[in-house]
TIBA-172263 format. One record per residue (C-alpha): residue number from 1; residue in one letter; x negated, y negated, z negated. Coordinates in nm, 3 decimals, decimal comma. Each point is the difference from the previous one (the first is absolute). Layout:
! TIBA-172263
<resi:NUM resn:A x:X y:Y z:Z> $
...
***
This chain:
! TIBA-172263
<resi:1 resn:X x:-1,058 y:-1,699 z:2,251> $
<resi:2 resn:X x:0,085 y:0,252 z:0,241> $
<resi:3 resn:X x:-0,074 y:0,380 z:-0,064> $
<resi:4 resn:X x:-0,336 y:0,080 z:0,189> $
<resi:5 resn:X x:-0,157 y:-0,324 z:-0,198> $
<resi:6 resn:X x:0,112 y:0,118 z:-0,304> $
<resi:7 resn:X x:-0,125 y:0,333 z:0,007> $
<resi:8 resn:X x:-0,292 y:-0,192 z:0,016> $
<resi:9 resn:X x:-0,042 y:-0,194 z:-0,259> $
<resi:10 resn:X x:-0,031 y:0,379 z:-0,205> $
<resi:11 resn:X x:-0,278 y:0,088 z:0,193> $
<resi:12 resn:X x:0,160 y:0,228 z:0,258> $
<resi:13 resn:X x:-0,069 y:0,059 z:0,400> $
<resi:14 resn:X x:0,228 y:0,044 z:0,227> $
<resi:15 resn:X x:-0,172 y:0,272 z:0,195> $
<resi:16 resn:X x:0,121 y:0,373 z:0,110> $
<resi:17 resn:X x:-0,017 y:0,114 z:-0,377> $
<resi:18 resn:X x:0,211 y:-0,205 z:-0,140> $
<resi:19 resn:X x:0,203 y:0,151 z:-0,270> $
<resi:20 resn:X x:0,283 y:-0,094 z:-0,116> $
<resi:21 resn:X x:-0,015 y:0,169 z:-0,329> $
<resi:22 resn:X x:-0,339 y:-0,138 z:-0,052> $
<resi:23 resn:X x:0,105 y:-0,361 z:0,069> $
<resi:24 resn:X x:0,311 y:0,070 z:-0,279> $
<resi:25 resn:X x:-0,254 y:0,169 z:-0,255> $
<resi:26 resn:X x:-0,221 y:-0,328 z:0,080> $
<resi:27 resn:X x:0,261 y:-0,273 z:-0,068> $
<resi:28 resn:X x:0,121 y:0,160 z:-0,295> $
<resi:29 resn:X x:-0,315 y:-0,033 z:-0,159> $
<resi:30 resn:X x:0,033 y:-0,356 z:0,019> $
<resi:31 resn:X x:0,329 y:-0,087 z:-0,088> $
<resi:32 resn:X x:0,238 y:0,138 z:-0,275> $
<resi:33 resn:X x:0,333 y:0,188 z:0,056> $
<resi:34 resn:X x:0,291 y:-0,014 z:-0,213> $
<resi:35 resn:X x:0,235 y:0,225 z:-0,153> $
<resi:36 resn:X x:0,395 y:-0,093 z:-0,151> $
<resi:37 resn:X x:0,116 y:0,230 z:-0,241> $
<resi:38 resn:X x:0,420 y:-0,046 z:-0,039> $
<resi:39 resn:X x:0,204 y:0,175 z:-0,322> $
<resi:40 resn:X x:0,350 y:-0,061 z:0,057> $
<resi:41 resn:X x:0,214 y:0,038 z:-0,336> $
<resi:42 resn:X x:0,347 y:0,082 z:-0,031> $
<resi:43 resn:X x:0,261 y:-0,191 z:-0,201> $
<resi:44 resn:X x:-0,167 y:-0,007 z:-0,330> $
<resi:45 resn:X x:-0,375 y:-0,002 z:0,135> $
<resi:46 resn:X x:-0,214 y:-0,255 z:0,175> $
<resi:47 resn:X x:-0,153 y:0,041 z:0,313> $
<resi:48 resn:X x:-0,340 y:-0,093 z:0,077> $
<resi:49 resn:X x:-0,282 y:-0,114 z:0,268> $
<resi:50 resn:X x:-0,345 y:0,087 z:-0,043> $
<resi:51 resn:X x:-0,287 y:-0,130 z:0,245> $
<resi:52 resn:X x:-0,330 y:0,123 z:0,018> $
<resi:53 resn:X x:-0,314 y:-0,146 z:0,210> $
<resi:54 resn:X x:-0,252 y:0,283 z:0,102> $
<resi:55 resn:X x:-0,324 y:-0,121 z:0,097> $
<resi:56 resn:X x:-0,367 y:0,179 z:0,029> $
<resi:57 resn:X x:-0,228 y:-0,102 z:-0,287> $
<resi:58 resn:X x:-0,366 y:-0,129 z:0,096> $
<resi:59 resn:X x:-0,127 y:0,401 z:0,070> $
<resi:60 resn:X x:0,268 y:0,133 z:0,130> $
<resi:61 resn:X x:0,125 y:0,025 z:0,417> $
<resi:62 resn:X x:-0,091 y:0,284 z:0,113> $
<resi:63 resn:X x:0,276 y:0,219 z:0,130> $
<resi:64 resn:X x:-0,029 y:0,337 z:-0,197> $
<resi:65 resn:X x:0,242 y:-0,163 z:-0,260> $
<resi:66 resn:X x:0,228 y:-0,100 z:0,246> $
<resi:67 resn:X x:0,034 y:0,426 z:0,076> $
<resi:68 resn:X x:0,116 y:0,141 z:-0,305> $
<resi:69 resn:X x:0,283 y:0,025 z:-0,206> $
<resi:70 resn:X x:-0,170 y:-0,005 z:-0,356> $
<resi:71 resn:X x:0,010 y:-0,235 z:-0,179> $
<resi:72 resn:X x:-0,347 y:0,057 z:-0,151> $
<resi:73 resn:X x:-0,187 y:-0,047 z:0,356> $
<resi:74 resn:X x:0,155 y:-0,383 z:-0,016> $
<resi:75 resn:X x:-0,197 y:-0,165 z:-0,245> $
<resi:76 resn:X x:-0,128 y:-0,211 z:0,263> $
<resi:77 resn:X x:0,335 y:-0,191 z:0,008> $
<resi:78 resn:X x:0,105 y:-0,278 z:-0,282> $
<resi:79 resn:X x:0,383 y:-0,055 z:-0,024> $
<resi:80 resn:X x:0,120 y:-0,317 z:-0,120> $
<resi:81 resn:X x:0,380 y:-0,070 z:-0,157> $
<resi:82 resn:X x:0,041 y:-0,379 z:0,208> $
<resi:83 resn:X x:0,351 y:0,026 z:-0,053> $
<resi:84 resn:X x:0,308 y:0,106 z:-0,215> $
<resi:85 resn:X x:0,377 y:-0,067 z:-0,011> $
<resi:86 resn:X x:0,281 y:0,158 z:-0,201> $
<resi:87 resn:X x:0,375 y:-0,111 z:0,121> $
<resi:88 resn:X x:0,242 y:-0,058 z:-0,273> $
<resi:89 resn:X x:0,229 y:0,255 z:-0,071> $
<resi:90 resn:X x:0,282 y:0,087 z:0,268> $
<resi:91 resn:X x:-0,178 y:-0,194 z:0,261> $
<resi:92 resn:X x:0,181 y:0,169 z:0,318> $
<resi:93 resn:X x:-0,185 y:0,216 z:0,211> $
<resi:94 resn:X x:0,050 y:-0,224 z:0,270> $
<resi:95 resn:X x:-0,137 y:-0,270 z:-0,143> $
<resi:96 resn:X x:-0,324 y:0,191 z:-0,123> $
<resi:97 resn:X x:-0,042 y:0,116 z:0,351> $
<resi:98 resn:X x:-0,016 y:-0,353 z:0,179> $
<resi:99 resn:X x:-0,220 y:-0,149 z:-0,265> $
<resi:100 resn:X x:-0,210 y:0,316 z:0,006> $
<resi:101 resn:X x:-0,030 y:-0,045 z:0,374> $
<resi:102 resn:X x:-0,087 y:-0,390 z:-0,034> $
<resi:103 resn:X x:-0,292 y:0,095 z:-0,197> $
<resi:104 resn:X x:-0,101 y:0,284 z:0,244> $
<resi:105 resn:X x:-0,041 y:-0,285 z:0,264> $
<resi:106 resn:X x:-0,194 y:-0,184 z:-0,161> $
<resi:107 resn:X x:-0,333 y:-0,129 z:0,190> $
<resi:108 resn:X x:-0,230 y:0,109 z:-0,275> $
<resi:109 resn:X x:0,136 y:0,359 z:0,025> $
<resi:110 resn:X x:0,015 y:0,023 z:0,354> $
<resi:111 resn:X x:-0,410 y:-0,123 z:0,011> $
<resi:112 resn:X x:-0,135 y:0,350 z:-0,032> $
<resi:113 resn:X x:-0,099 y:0,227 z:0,283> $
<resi:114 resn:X x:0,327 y:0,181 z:-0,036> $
<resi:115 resn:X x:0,337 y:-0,085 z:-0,120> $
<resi:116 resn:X x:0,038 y:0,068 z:-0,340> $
<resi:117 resn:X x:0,157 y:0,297 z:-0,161> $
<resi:118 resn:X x:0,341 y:-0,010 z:-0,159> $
<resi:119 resn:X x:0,089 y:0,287 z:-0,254> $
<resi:120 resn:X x:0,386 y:0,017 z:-0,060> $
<resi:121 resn:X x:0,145 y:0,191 z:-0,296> $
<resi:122 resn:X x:0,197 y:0,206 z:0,215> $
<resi:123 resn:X x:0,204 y:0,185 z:-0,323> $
<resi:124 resn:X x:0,321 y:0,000 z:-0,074> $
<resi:125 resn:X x:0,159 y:-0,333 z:0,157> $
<resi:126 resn:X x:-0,293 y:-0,034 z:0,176> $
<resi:127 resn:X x:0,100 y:0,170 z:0,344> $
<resi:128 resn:X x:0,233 y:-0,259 z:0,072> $
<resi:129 resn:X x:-0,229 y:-0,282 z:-0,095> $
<resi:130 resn:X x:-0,304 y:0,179 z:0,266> $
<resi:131 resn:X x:0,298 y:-0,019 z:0,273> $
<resi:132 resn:X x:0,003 y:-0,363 z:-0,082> $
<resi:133 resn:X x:-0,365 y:-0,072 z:0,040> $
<resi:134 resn:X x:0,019 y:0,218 z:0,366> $
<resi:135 resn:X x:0,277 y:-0,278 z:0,150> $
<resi:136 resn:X x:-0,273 y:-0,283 z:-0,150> $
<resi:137 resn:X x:-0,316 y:-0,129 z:0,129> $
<resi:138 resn:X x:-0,184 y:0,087 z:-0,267> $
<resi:139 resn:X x:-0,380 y:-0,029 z:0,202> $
<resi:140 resn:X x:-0,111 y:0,296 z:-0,187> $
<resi:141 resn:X x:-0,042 y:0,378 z:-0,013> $
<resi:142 resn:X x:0,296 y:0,127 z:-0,229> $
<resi:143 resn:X x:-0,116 y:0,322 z:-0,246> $
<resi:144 resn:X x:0,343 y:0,110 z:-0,174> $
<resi:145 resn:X x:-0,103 y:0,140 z:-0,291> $
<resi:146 resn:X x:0,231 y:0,309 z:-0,174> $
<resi:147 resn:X x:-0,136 y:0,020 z:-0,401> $
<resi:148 resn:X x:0,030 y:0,344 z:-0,058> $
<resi:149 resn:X x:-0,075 y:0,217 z:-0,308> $
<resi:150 resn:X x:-0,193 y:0,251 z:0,197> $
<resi:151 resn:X x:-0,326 y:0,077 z:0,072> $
<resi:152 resn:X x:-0,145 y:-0,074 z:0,350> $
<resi:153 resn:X x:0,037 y:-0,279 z:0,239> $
<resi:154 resn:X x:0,246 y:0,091 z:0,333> $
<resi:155 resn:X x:0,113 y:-0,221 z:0,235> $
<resi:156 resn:X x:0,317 y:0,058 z:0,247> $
<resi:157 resn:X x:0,209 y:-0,185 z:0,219> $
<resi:158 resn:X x:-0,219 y:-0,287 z:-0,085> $
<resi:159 resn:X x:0,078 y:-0,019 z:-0,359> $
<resi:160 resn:X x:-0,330 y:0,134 z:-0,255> $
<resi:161 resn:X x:0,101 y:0,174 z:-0,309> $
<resi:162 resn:X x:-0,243 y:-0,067 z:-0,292> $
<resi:163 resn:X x:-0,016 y:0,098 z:-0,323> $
<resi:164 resn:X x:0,032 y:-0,251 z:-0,263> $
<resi:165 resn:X x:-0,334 y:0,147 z:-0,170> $
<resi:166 resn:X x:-0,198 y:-0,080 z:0,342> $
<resi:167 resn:X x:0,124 y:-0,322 z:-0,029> $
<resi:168 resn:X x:-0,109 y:-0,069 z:-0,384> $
<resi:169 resn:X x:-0,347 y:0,173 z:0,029> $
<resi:170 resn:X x:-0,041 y:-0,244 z:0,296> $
<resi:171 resn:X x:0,036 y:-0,341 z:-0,211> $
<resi:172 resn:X x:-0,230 y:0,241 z:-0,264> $
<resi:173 resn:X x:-0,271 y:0,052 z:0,233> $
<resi:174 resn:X x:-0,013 y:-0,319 z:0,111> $
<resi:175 resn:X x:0,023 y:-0,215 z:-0,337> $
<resi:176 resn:X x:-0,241 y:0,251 z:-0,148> $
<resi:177 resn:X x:-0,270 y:-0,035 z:0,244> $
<resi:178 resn:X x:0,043 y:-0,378 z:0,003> $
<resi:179 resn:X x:0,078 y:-0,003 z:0,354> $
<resi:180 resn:X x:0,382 y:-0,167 z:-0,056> $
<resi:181 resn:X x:-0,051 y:-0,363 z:-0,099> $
<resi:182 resn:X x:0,386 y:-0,199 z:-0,100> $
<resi:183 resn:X x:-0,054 y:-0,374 z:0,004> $
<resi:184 resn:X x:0,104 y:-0,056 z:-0,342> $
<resi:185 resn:X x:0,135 y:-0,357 z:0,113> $
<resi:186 resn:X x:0,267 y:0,157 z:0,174> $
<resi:187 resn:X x:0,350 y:-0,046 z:-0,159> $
<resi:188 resn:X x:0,166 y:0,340 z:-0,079> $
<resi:189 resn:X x:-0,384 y:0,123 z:-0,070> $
<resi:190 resn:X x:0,068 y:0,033 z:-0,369> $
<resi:191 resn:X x:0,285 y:0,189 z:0,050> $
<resi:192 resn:X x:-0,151 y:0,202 z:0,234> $
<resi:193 resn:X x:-0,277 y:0,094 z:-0,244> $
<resi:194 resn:X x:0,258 y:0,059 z:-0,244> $
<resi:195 resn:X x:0,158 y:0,261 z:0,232> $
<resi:196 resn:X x:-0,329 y:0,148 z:0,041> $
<resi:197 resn:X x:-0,101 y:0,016 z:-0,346> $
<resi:198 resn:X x:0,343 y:0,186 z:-0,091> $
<resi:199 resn:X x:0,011 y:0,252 z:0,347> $
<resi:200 resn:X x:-0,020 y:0,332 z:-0,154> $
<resi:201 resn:X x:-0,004 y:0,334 z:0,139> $
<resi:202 resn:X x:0,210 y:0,317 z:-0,182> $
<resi:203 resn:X x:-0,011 y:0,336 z:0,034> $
<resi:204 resn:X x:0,269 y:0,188 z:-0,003> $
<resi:205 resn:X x:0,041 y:0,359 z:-0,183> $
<resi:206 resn:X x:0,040 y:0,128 z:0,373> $
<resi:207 resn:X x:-0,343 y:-0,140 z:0,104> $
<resi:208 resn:X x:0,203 y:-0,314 z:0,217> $
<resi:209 resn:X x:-0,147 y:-0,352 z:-0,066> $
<resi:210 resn:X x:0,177 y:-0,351 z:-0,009> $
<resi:211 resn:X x:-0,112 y:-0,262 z:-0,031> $
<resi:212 resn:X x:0,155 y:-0,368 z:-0,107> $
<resi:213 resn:X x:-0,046 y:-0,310 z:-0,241> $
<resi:214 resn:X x:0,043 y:0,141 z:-0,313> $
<resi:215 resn:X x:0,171 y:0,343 z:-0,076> $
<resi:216 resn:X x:0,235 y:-0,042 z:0,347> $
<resi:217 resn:X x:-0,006 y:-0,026 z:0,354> $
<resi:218 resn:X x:0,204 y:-0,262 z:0,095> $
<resi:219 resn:X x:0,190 y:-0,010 z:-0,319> $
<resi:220 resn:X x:-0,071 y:-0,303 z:-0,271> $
<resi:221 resn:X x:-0,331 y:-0,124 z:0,075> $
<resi:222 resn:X x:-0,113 y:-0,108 z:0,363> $
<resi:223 resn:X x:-0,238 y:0,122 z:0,236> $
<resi:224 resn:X x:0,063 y:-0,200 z:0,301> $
<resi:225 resn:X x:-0,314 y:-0,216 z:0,047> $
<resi:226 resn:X x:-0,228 y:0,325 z:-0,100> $
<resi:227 resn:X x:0,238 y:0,224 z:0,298> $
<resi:228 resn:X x:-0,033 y:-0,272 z:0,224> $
<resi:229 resn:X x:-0,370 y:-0,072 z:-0,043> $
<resi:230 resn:X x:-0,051 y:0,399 z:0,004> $
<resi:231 resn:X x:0,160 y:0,040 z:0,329> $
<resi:232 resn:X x:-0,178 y:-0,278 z:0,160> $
<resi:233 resn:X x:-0,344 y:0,141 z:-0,129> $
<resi:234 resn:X x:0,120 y:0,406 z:0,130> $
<resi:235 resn:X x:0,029 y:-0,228 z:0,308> $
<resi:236 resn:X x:-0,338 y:-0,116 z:0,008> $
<resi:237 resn:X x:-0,194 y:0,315 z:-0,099> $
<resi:238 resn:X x:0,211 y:0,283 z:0,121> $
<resi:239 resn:X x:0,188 y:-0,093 z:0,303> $
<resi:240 resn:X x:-0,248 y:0,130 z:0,314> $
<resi:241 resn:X x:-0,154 y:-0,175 z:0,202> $
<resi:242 resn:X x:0,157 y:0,167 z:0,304> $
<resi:243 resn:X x:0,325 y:-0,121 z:-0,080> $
<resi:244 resn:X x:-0,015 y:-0,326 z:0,048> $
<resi:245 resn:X x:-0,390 y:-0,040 z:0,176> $
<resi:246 resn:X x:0,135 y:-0,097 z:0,349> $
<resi:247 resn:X x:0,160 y:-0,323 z:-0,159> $
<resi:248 resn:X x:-0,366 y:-0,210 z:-0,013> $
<resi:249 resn:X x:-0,016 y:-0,339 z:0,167> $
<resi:250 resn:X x:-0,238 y:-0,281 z:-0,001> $
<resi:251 resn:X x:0,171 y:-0,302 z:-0,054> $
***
């Protein structure tokens, strides 16, 4: 189907007002895009893939929600957990990088009006590991993502800094308004909910928060499927639509 007939077949007209941003906003509505979250671990810690599928429930498609940041002006959006993985412990980075980018080509990913989203733990080891994605083709728009203990969301040089508490109240938000569905069929979805059920936030006598499975971050109990599915959900509500708009295709 060649471009002009498929702008068709969503109810568009080629005439002098066409709109590209209107023909996006349009196909959007109709198809679902999707969002990979990716925790890498070090030695002792497991890295993770999240994917989410973002798609307009039966009111929703108008394109106010696709304008702002907040998360509670998205309600129109349901976000479903299609897919999780958790490498075994010491998997190289290398390794995690090409099967990560396998699944990122995927046809069923690269269906939606845009390519999807991939959110890259970009802390510690993770620099090197972003460098690798750049020399790959990946097919989709890289977000390296620096978990900071901060306060407010920057981004420079192409690389975000987030604070770990945007990226808990985010999963919060979402499970609590029962807008995050995980297929419970899934196989690390137990664990997962296990995570979930132990993610706890502290408060330190300085005011600072952390946040980890159990009484650590990144020490004893894991937190990679929770990170990973955290970062692919920041992704999918927070991420603006400018950045990555231009990137809509019909096929």
């Amino acid at each position: 189907m060649d471009r002009m007939s498929n702008i068709y077949s969503y109810g568009l007209r080629p005439d002098s007002s066409f709109d590209e941003k209107a023909e996006w906003l349009n196909v959007r509505r109709h198809r679902p895009a999707y969002f990979v979250g990716l925790d890498l671990g070090q030695s002792q810690d497991y890295s993770a893939l999240s994917i989410i599928e973002r798609s307009s429930s039966s009111s929703s498609g108008d394109a106010d929600s696709l304008s702002s940041s907040s998360l509670q002006t998205k309600g129109k959006y349901q976000f479903h957990c299609t897919h999780l993985h958790r490498w075994a412990l010491r998997t190289s980075y290398t390794s995690i990088v090409d099967e990560t980018v396998q699944i990122m080509q995927k046809p069923e990913l690269q269906s939606g009006p845009q390519r999807p989203m991939l959110v890259v733990d970009a802390t510690g080891c993770g620099a090197p590991v972003i460098d690798l994605f750049k020399r790959t083709n990946h097919q989709s728009y890289l977000e390296p993502v620096l978990i900071t203990g901060g306060s407010e969301v920057t981004k420079a040089n192409g690389v975000w800094r987030v604070p770990k508490r945007n990226l808990v109240s985010t999963v919060q938000v979402l499970l609590q308004s029962q807008r995050l569905k995980i297929a419970s069929k899934l196989p690390q979805a137990s664990t997962l909910a296990q995570e979930l059920q132990n993610f706890r936030a502290k408060i330190s006598d300085s005011g600072h928060d952390s946040y980890g499975a159990g009484s650590d971050w990144r020490e004893g109990n894991n937190d990679d499927l929770v990170l990973s599915l955290a970062m692919a959900l920041w992704g999918a509500t927070e991420v603006p639509v400018s950045t990555y708009r231009h990137a809509f295709r019909l096929v």
